[in-house]
N, C-alpha and C positions, 0 to 999 in steps of 0.2 A: 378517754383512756380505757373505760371500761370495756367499750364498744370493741374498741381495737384488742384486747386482751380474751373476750368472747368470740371475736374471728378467725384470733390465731387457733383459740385451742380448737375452734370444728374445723379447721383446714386438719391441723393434726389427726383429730377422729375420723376423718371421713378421706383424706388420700393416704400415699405411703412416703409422706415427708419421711419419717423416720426413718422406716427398712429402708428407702433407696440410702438414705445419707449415712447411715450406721452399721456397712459393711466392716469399716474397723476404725477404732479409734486414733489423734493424734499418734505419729507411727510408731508401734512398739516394734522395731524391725531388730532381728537378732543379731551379731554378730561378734565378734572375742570375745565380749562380756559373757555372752548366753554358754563357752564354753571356760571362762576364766571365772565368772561367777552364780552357777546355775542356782536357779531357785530349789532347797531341795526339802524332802520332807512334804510334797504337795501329791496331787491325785486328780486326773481328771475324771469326773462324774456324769453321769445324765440321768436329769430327773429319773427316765423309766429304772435304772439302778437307785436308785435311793428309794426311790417306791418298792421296789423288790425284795432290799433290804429291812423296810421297815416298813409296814402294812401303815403304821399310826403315820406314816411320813405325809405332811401339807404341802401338797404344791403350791398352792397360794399361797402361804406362808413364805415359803420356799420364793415365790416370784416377788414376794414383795419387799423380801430382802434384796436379792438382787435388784431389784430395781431403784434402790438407793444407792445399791453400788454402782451401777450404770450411769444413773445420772451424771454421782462425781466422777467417774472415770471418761466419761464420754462427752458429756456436754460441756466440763468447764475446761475451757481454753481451747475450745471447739476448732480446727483448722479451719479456716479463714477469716479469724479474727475476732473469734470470739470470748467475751472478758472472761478475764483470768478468774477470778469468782463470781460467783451467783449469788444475785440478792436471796431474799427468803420469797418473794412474789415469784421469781424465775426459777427457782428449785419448787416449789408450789406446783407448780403448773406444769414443769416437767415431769416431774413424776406422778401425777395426776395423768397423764398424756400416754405416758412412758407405761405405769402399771395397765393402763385398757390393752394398748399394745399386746405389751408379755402376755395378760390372762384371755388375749384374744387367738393368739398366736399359740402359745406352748399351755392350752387346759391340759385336765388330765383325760377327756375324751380322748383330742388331738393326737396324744404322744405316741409316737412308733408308728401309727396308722398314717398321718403327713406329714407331723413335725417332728422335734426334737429339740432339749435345750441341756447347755453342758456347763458345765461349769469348774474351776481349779480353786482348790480350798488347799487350806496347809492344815497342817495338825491342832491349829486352833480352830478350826472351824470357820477362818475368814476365809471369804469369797479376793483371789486373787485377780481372777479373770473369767468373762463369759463369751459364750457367743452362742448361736441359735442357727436350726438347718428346716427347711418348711420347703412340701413342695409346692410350687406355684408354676404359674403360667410363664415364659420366657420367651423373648423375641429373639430370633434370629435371623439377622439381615440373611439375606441370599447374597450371593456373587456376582447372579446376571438380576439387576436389579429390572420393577420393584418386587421380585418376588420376598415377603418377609413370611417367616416361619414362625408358630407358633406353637411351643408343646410343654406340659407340667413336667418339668424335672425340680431336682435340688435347690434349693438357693440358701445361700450359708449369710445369713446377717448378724447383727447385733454384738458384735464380738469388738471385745473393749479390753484393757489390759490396767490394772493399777498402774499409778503412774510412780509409786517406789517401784515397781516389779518390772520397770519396761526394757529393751533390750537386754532382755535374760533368756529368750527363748521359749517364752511360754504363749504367747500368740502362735508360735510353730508347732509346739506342742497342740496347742488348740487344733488348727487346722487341719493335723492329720490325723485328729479322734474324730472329727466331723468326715474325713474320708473314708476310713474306717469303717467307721459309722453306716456312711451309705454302700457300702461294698459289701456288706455283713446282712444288712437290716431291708436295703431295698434294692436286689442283683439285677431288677429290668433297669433298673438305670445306670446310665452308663458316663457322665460326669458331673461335676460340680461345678455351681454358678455364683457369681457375688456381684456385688454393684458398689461400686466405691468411687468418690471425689476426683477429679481428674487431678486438682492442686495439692489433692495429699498424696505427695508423690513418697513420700517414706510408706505408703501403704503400699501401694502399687510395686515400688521398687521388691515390698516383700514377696508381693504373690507370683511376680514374675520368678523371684528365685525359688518359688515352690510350686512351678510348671502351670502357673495360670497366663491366660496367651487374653489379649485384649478382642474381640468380636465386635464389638459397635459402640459408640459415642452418643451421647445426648447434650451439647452445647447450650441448650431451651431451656436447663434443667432448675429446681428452684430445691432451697434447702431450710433449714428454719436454723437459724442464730442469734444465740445471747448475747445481747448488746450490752455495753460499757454503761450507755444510761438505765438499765434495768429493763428494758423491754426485749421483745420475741422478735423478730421479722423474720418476715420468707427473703431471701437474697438469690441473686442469680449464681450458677454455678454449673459445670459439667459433668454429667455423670459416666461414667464408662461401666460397660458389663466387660465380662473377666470369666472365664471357661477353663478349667483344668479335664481330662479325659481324666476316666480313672483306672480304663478297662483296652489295653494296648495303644497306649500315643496319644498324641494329640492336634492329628489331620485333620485342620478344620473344614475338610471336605469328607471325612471321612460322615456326616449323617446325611448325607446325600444319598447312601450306599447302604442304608441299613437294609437287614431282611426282612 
């Protein structure tokens, strides 16, 4: 058991189990509710503002709250079947898994310069919702295959919603501080990327209504799931990438044609 529990967490350290699988949580997708009962008295933030704010401000402090809200927002009742609670072994280890991630991803080197992490708090200072924008390296199938294309843009991951707070509209909210974000903060690039579950179709359903268009499949793909008996496993699952333009349309031939 132990052997098996030492496997899982370096699969976790060492590929991007999480980021592919934590484009968004069980779907917090908006609709009558998000305008019949909006969450209000909240703010979205990014680290580099709260740093700005407050000189004495910890980012690691700061990540490591969040990433106990992450956990419970994201991992427990994981879409594809993942148990409804987490033992103390499997909350353990996630966030153990979960904190290298974040302090690997959003330091305070990193921030502005690649990445970015945002976060919705209310007037208590709880974390409602998160998600994180980092540029990395992105494939892009070609049209006349096999040409595949490779170039560092945007990728918007980790973005989780409380599960009191879902279908409120704050996942949308989220999303368009991260477009913002990069239209503001980094003008050579020209859209935004995410990677999401092909079976969390309540995620999917959302991003299509906020102009994200599908580019390519991964059927091969593998995710890590908290199991009902208290363990990890990697399980099979598809991943699909997801492209929004954010700088006139969204012609997916249109970077064929850049200058």
């Amino acid at each position: 058991m132990l052997s098996k529990r030492l496997s899982i967490l370096s699969v976790l350290l060492s590929i991007r189990a999480i980021h592919f699988a934590s484009a968004l949580a069980p779907p917090p997708t908006f609709g009558l509710a998000s305008l019949l009962f909006p969450v209000r008295n909240v703010e979205v933030l990014t680290f580099s503002e709260l740093l700005s704010e407050d000189p004495s401000f910890n980012p690691k402090a700061e990540i490591a709250k969040a990433t106990d809200f992450f956990v419970d927002a994201f991992w427990t009742a994981k879409v594809g079947g993942g148990a409804d609670q987490l033992t103390a072994s499997q909350e353990r280890d996630l966030r153990k898994s979960q904190l290298a991630e974040f302090n690997k991803r959003y330091s305070k080197g990193k921030l502005v310069k690649t990445s970015q992490f945002f976060i919705v708090r209310n007037d208590e200072d709880e974390i409602l919702a998160c998600a994180g924008i980092e540029l990395d390296i992105i494939r892009e199938d070609g049209f006349m295959s096999p040409l595949i294309l490779e170039r560092s843009a945007p990728l918007m991951s980790n973005l989780a919603v409380s599960r009191e707070f879902r279908r409120r509209g704050l996942a949308e909210q989220l999303v368009k501080a991260v477009e913002e974000y990069i239209i503001e903060t980094w003008p050579e690039q020209e859209a935004c990327y995410l990677l999401v579950e092909g079976r969390n179709q309540g995620a999917v359903r959302l991003y299509k209504k906020l102009g994200y268009m599908i580019i390519w499949g991964d059927d091969q793909a593998e995710t890590l799931l908290p199991m009902e008996d208290g363990g990890l496993s990697m399980v099979p699952t598809s991943i699909l990438c997801m492209r929004k333009s954010l700088r006139g349309g969204n012609n997916p031939f249109a970077r064929f044609f850049r200058r």
